[in-house]
TIRO-2110 file (N, C-alpha, C; in Angstrom, 1 decimal):
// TIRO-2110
41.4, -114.4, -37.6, N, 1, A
40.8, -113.9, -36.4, CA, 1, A
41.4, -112.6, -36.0, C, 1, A
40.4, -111.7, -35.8, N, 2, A
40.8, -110.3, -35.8, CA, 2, A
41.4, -110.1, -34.0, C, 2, A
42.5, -109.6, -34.0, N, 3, A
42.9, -109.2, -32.7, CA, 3, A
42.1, -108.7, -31.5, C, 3, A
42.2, -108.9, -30.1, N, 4, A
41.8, -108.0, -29.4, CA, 4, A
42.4, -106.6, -29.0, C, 4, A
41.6, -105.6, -28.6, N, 5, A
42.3, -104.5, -28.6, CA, 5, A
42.0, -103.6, -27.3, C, 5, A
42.6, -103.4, -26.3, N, 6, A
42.0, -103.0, -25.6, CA, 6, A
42.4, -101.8, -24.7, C, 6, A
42.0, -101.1, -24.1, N, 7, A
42.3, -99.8, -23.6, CA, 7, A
43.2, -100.3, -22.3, C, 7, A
44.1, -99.6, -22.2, N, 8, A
45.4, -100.2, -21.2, CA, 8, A
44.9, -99.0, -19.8, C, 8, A
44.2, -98.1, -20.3, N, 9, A
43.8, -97.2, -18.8, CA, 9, A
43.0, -98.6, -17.6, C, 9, A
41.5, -99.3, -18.4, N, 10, A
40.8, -100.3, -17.9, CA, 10, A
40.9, -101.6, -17.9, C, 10, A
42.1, -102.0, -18.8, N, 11, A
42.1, -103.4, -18.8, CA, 11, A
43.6, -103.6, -17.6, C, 11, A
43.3, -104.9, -17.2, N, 12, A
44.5, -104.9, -16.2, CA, 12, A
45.3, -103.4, -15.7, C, 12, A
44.7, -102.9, -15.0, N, 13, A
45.0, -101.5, -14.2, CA, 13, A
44.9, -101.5, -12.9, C, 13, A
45.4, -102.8, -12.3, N, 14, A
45.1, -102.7, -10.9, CA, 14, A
46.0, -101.7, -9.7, C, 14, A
44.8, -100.8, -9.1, N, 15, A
45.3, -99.9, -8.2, CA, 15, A
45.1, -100.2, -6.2, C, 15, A
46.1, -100.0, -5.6, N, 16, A
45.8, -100.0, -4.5, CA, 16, A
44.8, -98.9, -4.2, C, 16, A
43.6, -99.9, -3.6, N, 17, A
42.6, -98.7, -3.0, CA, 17, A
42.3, -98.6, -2.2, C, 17, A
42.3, -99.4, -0.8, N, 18, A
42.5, -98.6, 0.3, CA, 18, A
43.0, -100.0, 1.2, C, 18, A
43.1, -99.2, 3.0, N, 19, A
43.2, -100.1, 3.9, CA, 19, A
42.1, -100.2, 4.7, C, 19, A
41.9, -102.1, 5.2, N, 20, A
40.6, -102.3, 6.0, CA, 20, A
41.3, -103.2, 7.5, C, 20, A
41.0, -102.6, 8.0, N, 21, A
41.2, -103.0, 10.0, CA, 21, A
40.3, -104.0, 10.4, C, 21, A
40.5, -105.3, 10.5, N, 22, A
39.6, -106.2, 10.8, CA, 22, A
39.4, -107.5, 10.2, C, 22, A
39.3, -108.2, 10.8, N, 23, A
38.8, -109.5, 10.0, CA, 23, A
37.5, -109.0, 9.3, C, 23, A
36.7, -108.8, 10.7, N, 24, A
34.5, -108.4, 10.0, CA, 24, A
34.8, -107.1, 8.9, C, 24, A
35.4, -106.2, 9.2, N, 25, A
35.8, -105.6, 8.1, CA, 25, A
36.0, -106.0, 6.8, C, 25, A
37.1, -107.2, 6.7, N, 26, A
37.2, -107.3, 5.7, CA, 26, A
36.2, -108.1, 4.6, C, 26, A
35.7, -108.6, 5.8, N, 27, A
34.3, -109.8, 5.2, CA, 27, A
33.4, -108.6, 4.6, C, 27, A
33.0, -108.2, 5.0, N, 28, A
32.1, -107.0, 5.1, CA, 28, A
32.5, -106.3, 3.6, C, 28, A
34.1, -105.6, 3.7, N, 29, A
33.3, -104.9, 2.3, CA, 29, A
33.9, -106.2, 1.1, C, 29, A
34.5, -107.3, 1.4, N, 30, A
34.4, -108.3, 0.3, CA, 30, A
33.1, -108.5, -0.6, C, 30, A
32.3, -109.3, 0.6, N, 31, A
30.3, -108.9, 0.4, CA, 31, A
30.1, -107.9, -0.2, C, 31, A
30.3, -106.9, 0.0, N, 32, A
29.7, -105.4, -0.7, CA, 32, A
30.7, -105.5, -1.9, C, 32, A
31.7, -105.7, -2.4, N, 33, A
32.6, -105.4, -3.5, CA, 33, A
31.9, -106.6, -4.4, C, 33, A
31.5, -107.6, -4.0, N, 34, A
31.3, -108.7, -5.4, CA, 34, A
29.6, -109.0, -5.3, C, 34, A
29.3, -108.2, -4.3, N, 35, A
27.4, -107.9, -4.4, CA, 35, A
27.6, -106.4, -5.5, C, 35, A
28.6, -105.5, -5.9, N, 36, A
28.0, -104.7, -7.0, CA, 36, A
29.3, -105.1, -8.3, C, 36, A
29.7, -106.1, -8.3, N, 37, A
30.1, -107.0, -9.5, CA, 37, A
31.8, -106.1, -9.4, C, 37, A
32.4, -105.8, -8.5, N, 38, A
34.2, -105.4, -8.3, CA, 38, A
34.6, -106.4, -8.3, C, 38, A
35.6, -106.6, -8.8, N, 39, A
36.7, -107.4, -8.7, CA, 39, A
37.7, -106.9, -8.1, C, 39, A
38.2, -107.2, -7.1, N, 40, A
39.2, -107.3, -6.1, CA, 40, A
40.2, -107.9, -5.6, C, 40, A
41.5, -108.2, -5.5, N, 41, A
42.5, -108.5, -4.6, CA, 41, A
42.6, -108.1, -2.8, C, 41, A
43.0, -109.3, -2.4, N, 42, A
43.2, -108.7, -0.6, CA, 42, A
44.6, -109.1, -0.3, C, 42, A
45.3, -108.7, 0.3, N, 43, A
47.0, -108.5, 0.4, CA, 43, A
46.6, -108.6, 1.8, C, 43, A
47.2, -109.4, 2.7, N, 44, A
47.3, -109.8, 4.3, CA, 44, A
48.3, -108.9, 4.8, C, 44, A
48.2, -108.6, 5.6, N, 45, A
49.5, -108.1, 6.3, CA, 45, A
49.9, -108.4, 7.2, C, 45, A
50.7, -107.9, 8.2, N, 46, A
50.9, -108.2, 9.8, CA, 46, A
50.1, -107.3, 10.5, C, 46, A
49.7, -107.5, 11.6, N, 47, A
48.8, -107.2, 12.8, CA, 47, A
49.8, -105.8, 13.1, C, 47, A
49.0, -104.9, 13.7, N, 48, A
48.9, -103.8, 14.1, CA, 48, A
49.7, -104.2, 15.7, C, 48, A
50.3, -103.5, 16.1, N, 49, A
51.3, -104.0, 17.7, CA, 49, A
50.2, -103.5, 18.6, C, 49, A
49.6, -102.2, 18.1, N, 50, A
49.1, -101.5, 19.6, CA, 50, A
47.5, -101.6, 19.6, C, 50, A
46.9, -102.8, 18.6, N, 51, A
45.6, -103.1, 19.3, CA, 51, A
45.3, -104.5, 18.5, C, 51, A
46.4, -105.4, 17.9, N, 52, A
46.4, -106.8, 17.7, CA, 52, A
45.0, -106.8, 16.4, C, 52, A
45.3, -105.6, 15.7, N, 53, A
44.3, -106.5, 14.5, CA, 53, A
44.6, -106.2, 13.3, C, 53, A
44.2, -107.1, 12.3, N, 54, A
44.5, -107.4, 11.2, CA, 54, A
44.7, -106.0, 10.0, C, 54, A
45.6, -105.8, 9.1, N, 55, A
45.7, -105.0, 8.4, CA, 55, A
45.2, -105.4, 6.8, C, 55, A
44.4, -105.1, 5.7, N, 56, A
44.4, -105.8, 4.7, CA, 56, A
44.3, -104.4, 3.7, C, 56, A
45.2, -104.7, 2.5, N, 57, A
44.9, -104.1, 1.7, CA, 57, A
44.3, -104.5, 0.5, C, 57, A
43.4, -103.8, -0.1, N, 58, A
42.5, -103.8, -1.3, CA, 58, A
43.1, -103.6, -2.5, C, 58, A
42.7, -104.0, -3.4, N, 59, A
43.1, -103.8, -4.9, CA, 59, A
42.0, -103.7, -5.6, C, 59, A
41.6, -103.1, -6.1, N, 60, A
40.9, -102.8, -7.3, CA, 60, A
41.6, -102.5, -8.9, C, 60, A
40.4, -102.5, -10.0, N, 61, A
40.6, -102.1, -10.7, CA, 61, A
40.5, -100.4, -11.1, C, 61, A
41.3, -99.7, -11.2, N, 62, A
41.1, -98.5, -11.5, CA, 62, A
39.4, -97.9, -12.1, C, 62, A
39.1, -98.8, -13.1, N, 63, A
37.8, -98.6, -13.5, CA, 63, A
37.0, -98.4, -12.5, C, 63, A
37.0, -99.4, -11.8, N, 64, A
35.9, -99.0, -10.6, CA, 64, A
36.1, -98.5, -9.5, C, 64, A
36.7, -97.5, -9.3, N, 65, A
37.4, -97.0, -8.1, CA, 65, A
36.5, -96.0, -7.4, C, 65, A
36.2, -95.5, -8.8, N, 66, A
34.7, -94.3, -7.9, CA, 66, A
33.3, -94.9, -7.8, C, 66, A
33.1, -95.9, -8.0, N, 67, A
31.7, -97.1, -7.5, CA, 67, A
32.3, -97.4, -6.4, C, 67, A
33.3, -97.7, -6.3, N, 68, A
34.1, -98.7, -5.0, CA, 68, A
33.8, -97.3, -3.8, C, 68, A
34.7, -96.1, -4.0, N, 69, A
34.5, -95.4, -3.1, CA, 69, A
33.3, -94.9, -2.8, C, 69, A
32.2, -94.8, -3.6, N, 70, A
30.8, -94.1, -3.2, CA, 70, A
30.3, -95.1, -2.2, C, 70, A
30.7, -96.5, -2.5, N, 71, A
29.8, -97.9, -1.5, CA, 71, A
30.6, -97.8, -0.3, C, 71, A
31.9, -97.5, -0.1, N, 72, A
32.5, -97.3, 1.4, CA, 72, A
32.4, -95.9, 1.9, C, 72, A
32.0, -95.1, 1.4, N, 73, A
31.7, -93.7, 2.4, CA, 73, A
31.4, -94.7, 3.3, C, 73, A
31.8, -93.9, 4.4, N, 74, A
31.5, -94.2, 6.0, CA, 74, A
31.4, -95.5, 6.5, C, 74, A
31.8, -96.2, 6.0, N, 75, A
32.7, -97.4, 6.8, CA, 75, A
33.7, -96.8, 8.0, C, 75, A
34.0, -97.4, 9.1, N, 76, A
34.7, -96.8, 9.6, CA, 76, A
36.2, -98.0, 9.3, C, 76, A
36.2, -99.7, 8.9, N, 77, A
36.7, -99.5, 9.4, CA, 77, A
37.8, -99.7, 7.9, C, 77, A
37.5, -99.1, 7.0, N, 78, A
38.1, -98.6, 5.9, CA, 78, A
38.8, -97.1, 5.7, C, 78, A
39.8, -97.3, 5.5, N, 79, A
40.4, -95.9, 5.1, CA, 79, A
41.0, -96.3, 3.7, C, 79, A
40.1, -95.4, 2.5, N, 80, A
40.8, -94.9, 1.2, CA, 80, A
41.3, -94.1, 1.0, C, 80, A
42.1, -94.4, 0.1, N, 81, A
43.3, -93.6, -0.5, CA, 81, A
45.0, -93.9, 0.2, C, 81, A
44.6, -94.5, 0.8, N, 82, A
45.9, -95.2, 1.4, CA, 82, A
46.4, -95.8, 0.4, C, 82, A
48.5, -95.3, 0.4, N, 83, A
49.0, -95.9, -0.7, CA, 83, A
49.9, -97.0, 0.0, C, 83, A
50.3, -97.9, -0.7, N, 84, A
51.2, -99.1, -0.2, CA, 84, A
52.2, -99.3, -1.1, C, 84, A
53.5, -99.8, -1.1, N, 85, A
54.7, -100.3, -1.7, CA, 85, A
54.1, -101.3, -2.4, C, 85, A
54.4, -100.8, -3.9, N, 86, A
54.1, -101.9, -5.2, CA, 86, A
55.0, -102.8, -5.3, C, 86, A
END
């Protein structure tokens, strides 16, 4: 059986790609991330002090990063490119 071989840029390359504010937020671009076939991680965080809501960070695969970001233009309540402690 011949080996698999695979490009280490796309395979397991997972990048933080951004932060989302909100529970409905996060629902929201979940829905949109596995309606155009992303695979993603969500990382919980603690609540924001000065308006009590949810922090979550995204994970993607590097591969799809620029699909990912063309589908969130103008979300408000996403901000990409936000980096976080690996």
């Amino acid at each position: 059986m011949a080996a698999l071989n695979f490009n280490a840029l796309f395979f397991n390359h997972e990048i933080p790609f951004c932060k989302v504010y909100g529970i409905e937020g996060k629902d929201k671009l979940a829905k949109l991330l596995v309606t155009n076939r992303i695979s993603f991680f969500i990382e919980w965080q603690d609540k924001r002090l000065w308006d009590n809501k949810n922090v979550f960070t995204i994970r993607i695969n590097e591969a799809d990063s620029m699909l990912a970001k063309d589908l969130v233009e103008g979300m408000d309540c996403v901000k990409v490119g936000v980096t976080c402690d690996l």
